[in-house]
Structures are given as C-alpha cells and as structure tokens.
C-alpha positions as CSV (number, residue, x, y, z in Angstrom):
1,X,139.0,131.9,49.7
2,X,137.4,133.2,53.0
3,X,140.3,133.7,55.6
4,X,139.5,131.7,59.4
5,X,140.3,133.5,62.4
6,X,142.4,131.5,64.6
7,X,139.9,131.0,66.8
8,X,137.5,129.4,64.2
9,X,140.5,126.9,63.3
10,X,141.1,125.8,66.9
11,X,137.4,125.1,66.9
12,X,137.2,123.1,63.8
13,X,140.6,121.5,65.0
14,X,138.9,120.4,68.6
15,X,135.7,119.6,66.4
16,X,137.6,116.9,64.5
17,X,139.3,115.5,67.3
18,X,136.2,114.7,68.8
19,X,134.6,113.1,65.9
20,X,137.9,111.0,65.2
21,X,138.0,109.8,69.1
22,X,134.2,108.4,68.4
23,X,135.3,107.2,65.2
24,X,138.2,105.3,67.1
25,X,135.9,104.0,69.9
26,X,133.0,102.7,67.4
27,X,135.5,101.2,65.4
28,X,137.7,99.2,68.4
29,X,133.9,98.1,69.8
30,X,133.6,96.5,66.0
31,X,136.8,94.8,65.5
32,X,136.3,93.7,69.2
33,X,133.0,92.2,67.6
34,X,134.6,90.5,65.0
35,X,137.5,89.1,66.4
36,X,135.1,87.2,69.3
37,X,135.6,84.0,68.3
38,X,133.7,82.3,71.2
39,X,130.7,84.8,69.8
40,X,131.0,83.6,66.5
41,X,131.2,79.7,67.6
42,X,128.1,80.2,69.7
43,X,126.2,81.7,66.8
44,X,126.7,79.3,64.3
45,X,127.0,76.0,66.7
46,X,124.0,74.2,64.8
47,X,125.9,74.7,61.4
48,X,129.4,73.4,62.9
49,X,128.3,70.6,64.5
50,X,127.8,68.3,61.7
51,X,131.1,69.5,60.1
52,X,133.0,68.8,63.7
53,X,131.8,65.3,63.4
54,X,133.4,64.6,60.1
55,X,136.5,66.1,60.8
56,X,136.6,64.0,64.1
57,X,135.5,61.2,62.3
58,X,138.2,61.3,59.3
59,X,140.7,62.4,61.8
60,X,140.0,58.6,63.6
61,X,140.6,56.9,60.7
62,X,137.2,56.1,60.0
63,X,137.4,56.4,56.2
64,X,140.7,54.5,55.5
65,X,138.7,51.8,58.0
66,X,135.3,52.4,56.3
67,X,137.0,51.6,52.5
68,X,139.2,48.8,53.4
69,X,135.6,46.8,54.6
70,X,134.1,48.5,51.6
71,X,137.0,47.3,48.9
72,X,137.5,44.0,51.5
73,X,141.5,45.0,51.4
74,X,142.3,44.0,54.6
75,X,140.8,40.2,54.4
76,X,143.0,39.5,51.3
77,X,146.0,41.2,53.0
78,X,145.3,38.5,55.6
79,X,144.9,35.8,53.6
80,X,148.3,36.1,52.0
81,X,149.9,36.6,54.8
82,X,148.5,33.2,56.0
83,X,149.7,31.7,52.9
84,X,153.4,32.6,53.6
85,X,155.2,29.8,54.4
86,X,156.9,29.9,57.8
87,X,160.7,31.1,57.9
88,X,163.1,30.0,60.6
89,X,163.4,32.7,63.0
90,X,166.3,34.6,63.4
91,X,168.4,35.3,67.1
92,X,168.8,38.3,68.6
93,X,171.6,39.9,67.9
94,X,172.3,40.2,71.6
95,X,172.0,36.6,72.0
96,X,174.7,36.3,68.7
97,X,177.1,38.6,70.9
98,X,176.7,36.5,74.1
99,X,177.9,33.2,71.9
100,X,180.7,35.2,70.3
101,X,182.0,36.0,74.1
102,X,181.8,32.6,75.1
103,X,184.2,31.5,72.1
C-alpha cells in the first residue's frame, strides 16, 4: 500500500467535501421538487378533477340520496309513518312543574 503525503490527504479530504456539498445541494433542490405539492396538483389537475367531484359528491350525501330513490326507501318510510295512528301528545315537562307549584 502506497503511503500519501499529508499533503495529498488534505487534498483528497477538501476534494470530497466539495463533491458531498454538491451532493447535498442537488439532493435538497430534489426533495424540494418532490415535496411541492402545489407543483404536483398543477401537473395532474385534468386527472383529479373527476376524482374531486366524487369525493364532493359522496361527501354531500348524494349516494345515500341517489339509492334511497333508486330502492324507493324513503316513500315507504313515509307511508308508514302516515299510517301511524295519532297519539295524544304529551306536556312539557316544564309545564308539568308549573302545575305541581300551583298545588
């Protein structure tokens, strides 16, 4: 194994350092790159579009609301509930407390 003067090692030392700080740089300028999510929206706006309007469209509720006209849920819910015979209503129990003061 040739020896190195000390010279030659300080060299290859400062060598090294250079290439690692372009090494660093190139590599900060890529995850910069990457981690651009407004970059990344813009490039692929045609392909999210579509998806964005499904998502906003099953976040409204318009597939529970789409199936219950499909399956026709909602008008038999209805028509039970008209069916129910009518029950005396109840008072309030504030007005309850009021007549049990007055006694």
């Amino acid at each position: 194994m040739p020896t190195r003067t000390p010279d030659e090692i300080r060299a290859s030392i400062e060598q090294n350092r250079q290439e690692l700080g372009e090494s660093l740089a190139y590599l900060r300028d890529e995850v910069t790159q990457l981690t651009d999510w407004r970059a990344q929206l813009r490039a692929r706006q045609s392909q999210l579009l579509p998806v964005a309007v499904v998502a906003g469209f099953v976040a409204g509720g318009g597939l529970a609301g789409l199936t219950g006209l499909i399956t026709g849920r909602g008008r038999r819910q209805r028509r039970r509930s008209a069916r129910l015979p009518n029950l005396p209503s109840l008072p309030s129990p504030g007005a309850v407390g009021a007549k049990l003061r007055r006694q």
